[in-house]
N, C-alpha and C positions, 0 to 999 in steps of 0.2 A: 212610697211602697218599694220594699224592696226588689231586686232584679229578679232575684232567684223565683219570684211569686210568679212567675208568669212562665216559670219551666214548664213543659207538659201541661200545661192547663188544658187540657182534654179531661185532663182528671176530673175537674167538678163539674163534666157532663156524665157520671158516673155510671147511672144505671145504661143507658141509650150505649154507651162506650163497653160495661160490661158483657150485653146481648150480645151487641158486637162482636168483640171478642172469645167468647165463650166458644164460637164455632171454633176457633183454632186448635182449639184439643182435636175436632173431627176431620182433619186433614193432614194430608203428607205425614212427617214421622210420628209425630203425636199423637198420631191416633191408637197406636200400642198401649202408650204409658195413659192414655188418658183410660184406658179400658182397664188397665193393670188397677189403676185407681180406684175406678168405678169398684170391681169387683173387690178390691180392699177393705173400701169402704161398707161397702153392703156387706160382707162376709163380717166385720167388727160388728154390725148391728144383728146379727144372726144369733153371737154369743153373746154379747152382754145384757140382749133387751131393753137395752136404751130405744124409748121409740122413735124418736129421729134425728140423724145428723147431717151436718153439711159442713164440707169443708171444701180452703180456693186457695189457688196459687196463681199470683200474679208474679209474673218476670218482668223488672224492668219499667215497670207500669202497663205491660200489657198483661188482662186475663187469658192467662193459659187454662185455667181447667178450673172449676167448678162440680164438686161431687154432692150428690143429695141422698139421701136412701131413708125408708122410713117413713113414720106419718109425723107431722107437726100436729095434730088432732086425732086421737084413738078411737073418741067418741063419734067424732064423723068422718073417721077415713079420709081425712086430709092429708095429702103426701107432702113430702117435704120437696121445695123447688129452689130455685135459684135468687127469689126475694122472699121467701121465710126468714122472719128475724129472731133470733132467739136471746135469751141475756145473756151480756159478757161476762159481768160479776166483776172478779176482780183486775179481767184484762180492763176495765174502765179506767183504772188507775192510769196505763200509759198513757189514753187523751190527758186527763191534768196533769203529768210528769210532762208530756209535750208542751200543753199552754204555758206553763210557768216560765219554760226554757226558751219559749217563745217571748216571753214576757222579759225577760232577762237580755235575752239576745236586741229587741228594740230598746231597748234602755229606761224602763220602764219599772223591773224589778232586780233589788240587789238577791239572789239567792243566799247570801249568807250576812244579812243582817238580820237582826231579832224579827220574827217573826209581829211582835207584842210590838214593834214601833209600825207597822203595817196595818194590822188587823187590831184596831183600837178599843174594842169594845172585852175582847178578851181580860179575864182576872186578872191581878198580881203576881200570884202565889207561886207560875211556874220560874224556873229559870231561865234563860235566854233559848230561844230555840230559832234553827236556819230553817228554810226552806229546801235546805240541800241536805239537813236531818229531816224533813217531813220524807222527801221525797226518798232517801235510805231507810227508812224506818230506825233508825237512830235518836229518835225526839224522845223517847223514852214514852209517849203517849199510848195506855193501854189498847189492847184491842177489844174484841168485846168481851163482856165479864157478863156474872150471872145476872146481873138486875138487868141486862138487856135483852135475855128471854124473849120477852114481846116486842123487843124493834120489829118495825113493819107494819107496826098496829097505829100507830099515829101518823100525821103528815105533819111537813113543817112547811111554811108558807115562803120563808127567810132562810138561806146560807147561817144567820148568827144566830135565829134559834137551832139549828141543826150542831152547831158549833157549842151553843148551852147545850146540847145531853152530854158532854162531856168535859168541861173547860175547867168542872172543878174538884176531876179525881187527882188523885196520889199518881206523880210518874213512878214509873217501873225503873227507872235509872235515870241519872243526871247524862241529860242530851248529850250526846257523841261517845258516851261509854259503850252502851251497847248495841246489838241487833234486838229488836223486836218488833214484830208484822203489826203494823196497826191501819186499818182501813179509816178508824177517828183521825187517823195523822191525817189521811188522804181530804176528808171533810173539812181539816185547819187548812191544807194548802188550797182546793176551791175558796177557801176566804180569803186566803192572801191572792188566787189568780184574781178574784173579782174584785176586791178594794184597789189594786195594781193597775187592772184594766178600767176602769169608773166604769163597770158596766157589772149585768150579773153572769154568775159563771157558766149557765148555759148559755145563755146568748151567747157569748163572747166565743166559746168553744167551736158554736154552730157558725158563727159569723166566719172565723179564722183557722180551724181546722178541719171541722165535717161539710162544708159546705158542699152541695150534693148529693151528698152519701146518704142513703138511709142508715144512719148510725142517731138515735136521740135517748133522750131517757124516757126513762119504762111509767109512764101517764096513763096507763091503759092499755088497753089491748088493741090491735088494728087486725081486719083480715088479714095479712099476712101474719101476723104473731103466731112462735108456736106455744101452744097447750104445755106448761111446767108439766114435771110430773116428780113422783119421791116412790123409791120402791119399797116395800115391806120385807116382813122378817126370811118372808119364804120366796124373795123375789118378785111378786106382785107390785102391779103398780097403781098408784090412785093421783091423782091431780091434787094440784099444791094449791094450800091457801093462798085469796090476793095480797101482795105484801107490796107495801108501801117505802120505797128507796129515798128515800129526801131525806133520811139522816145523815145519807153519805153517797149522792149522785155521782162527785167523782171518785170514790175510794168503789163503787158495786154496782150504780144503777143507769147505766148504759143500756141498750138492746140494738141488734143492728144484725145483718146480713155475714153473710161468711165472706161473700162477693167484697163487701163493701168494707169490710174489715181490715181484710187483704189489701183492700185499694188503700185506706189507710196507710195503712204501714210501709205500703210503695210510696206513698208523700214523704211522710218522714225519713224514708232511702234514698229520694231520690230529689230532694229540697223545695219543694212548692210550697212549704207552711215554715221548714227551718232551716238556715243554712247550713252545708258540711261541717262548719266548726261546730254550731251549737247540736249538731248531732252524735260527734265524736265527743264533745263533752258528755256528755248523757249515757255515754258508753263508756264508760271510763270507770274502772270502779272506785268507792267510795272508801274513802281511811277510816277507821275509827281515830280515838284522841291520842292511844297508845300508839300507832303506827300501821296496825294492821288492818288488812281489808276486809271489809265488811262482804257475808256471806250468807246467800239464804240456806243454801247443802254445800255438800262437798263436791260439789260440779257446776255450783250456781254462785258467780258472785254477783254483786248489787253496784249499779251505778245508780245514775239520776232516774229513778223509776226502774227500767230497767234491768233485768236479768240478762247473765253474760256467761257463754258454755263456750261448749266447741265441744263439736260430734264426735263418732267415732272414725271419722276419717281425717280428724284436727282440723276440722274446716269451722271458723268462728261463727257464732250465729245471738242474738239477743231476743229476747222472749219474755213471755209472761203468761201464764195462767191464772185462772178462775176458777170458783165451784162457788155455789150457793143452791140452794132452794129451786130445782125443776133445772139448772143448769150444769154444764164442765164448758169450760172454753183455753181456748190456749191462742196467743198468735207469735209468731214467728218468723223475724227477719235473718236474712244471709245477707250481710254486705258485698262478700266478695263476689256472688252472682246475682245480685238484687234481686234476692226470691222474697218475696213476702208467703207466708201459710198462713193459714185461719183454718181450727176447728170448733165447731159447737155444736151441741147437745142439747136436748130439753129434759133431763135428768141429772141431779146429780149422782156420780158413779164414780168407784174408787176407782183410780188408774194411773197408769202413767203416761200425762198426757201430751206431756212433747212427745215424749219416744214417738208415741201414734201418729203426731201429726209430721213426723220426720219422717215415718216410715208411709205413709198418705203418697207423698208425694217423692217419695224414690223413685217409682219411675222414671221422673223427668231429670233427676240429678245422676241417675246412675250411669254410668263411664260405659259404652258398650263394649262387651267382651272384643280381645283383641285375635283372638282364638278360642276355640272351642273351650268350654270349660268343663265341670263336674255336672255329667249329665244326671239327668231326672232320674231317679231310682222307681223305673215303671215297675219292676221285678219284687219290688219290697213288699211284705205281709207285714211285718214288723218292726219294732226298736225297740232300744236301752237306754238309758237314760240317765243324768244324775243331776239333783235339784239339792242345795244347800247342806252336801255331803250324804245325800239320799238315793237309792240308785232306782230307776224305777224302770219299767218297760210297757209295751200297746202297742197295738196293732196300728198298722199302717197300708195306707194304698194311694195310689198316684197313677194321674192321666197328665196328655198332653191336651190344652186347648187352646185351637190357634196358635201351638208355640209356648204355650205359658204353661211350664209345668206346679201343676196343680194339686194339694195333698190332703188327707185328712189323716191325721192318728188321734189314740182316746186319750179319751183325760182322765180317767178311772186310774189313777195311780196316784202317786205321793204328789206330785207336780201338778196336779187336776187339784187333789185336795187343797193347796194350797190359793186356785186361781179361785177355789168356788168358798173361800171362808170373807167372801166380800158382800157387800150389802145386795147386789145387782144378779142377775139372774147369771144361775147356772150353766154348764156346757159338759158334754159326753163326751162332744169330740173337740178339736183343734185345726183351724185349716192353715197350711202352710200356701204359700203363693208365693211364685217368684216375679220377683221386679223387672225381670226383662223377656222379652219374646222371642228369645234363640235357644229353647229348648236346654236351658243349663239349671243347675239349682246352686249356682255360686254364691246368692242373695234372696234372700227370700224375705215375705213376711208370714211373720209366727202370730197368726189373730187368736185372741184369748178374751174373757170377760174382763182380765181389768187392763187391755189395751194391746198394740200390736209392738211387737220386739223383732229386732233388725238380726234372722236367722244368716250365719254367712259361713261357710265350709271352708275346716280348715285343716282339713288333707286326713287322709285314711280313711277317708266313709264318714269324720267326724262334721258336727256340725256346732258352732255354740250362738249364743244368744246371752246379750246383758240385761237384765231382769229387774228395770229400776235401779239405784245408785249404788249397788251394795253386792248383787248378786249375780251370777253365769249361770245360765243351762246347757245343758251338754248333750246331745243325742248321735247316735247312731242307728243308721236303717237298715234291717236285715229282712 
């Protein structure tokens, strides 16, 4: 066994070590930013109508803060807590991008030898495919198409029947040419982690990466599980069909705690499952055959599983999100201060859901003013505004509480239209909250239905906000 296995090993007493820790948001300076959170969070569940979420920051491997708001069951007024588990979706995919590289790292798997000399039972037809194309979405292997409508509707007993629903379509390009998202890629490399390990792929997972953790695949529902749900045309919401994950356990069908998620991702930060090197591999991004790097947006490149930014303060960060069926999740490491983030939902909801979970936990990352800054505009009735060369305006008013200046303006303008043309329930108003408790509005967060945006003043009264990958809002308070 490796050395590195035995760092922090408090880790796999997970839950007993969470409780634990969880009280440190309620003491000495934490206790601001763990409140600032609290109310972040609650105030996002106000406007979207998502019925519950939970989101946790672990530093370091310790829980610092754990937020909940919300019901995990509508039907019976079940609150969302600190072991409610909800689905990852397609944060699943980083456990099997971790095992592989795990598998890799003990010498057990080449990541870029064919795929098809590994996982034996596979066709002919395709061309040579790595495991370091599954893991880029480079394999060229479809995602899901229309005859898949009714995945969900059958179980597979076997990784290789799951691997037959699709072994025998057409690729979308010849392996290393292109990007394309496929969750079927995710199902071929669970074949290759279990034929690699002699073992099957959730064992193997659970034996050497989740061990602990309430992290497994979605077999049912357990009293903590939250209640799915899918909104309708008018914002309403009704509970989601059972749906059956075995076509793609590692590419979507995980479930697990926010807590525990977060703990997660402290492992692979902080090496109890993978050494520093086979972490920074995995962080690295990925070439195509022409030379260039492989990218999911224009802010997101792709490593070994893996998603790779840097915020708006250039500080790097690797990440990955989810949505599916009654879910949105996202999880989120900082190398450079070992923050692990986890958020999750029991709805799928349009958003942007790093920004949210970056702005979650601002509090705890924010630099405190070194001097007084741009005070709380208690005096304001109003603002102006401009959204995507649109100029709009609304009312506005703002308190201090506790120090934390606190806002609301409407959303009845052009910028409201635009937040409420989403699946997920509507909003009148917008509450603005600042990230820090010295009575300043230098940073704020801007909660909205499709997610919170990192509000920050930037001199004249002005204030802007980046609005997903593409766009600025602009406001001033009068």
């Amino acid at each position: 066994m490796p050395a590195y296995l035995h760092w922090k090993i408090v880790l796999g007493a997970a839950s007993a070590f969470a409780l634990h820790n969880s009280a440190v948001a309620e003491t000495g300076g934490e206790s601001d930013a763990a409140r600032i959170s609290d109310t972040i969070l609650e105030a996002l569940v106000e406007a979207n109508g998502v019925p519950g979420m939970s989101a946790a920051l672990v530093r370091e491997g310790e829980v610092v803060w754990i937020g909940s708001a919300g019901l995990r069951d509508v039907e019976r007024a079940l609150p969302v807590d600190a072991d409610t588990t909800f689905r990852l979706a397609s944060v699943s995919k980083l456990i099997t991008a971790t095992a592989a590289a795990r598998l890799a790292e003990d010498g057990d798997l080449d990541l870029d030898a064919p795929v098809q000399s590994i996982v034996r039972y596979l066709p002919g037809a395709w061309p040579p495919i790595s495991s370091r194309q599954l893991a880029a979405h480079t394999s060229g292997i479809p995602h899901y198409q229309d005859v898949d409508a009714g995945r969900g509707g059958v179980h597979f007993d076997t990784t290789e029947d799951a691997v037959g629903v699709f072994s025998g379509r057409t690729l979308l390009a010849r392996p290393g040419l292109a990007y394309h998202y496929s969750s079927y890629g995710y199902t071929l490399l669970s074949a290759v982690v279990e034929e690699s390990a002699g073992e099957p792929f959730l064992r193997y997972v659970s034996r050497v990466l989740l061990y602990g953790l309430d992290i497994r695949p979605e077999l049912g529902s357990g009293p903590n599980t939250a209640t799915g749900y899918k909104f309708g045309a008018t914002g309403s919401l009704a509970p989601i069909a059972p749906h059956d994950f075995s076509y793609s356990w590692g590419g979507a069908g995980f479930l697990g705690s926010s807590r525990d998620l977060a703990l997660f991702g402290a492992r692979v930060l902080s090496g109890p499952v993978i050494s520093p090197a086979t972490r920074d591999m995995m962080w690295t991004p990925v070439m195509l055959d022409d030379g260039s790097v492989v990218s999911h947006s224009q802010d997101a490149e792709v490593g070994f599983g893996w998603r790779i930014s840097r915020d708006q303060d250039n500080a790097a960060f690797t990440h990955h999100a989810g949505v599916t069926d009654g879910a949105r999740s996202a999880l989120i490491l900082y190398p450079g201060s070992g923050d692990s983030v986890s958020i999750l939902s029991n709805a799928s909801w349009t958003s942007s859901i790093e920004q949210t979970a970056l702005m979650l936990v601002a509090p705890f990352r924010a630099a405190a003013n070194p001097e007084p800054g741009v005070p709380c505009p208690l005096a304001a009735t109003g603002f102006e505004g401009s959204f995507k060369g649109e100029a709009f305006k609304g009312r506005a008013r703002f308190e201090l509480d506790r120090g934390v200046c606190r806002g609301r303006i409407s959303a009845t303008n052009a910028f409201g239209v635009w937040l409420n043309s989403f699946p997920q329930q509507d909003a009148d108003e917008l509450q603005v909250i600042a990230v820090s408790s010295d009575s300043s509005l230098d940073r704020a967060a801007l909660v909205t239905p499709a997610g919170v945006y990192d509000l920050r003043a930037k001199g004249n009264n002005a204030f802007e906000a980046r609005i997903g990958s593409n766009s600025e809002i602009s406001i001033w308070f009068n």
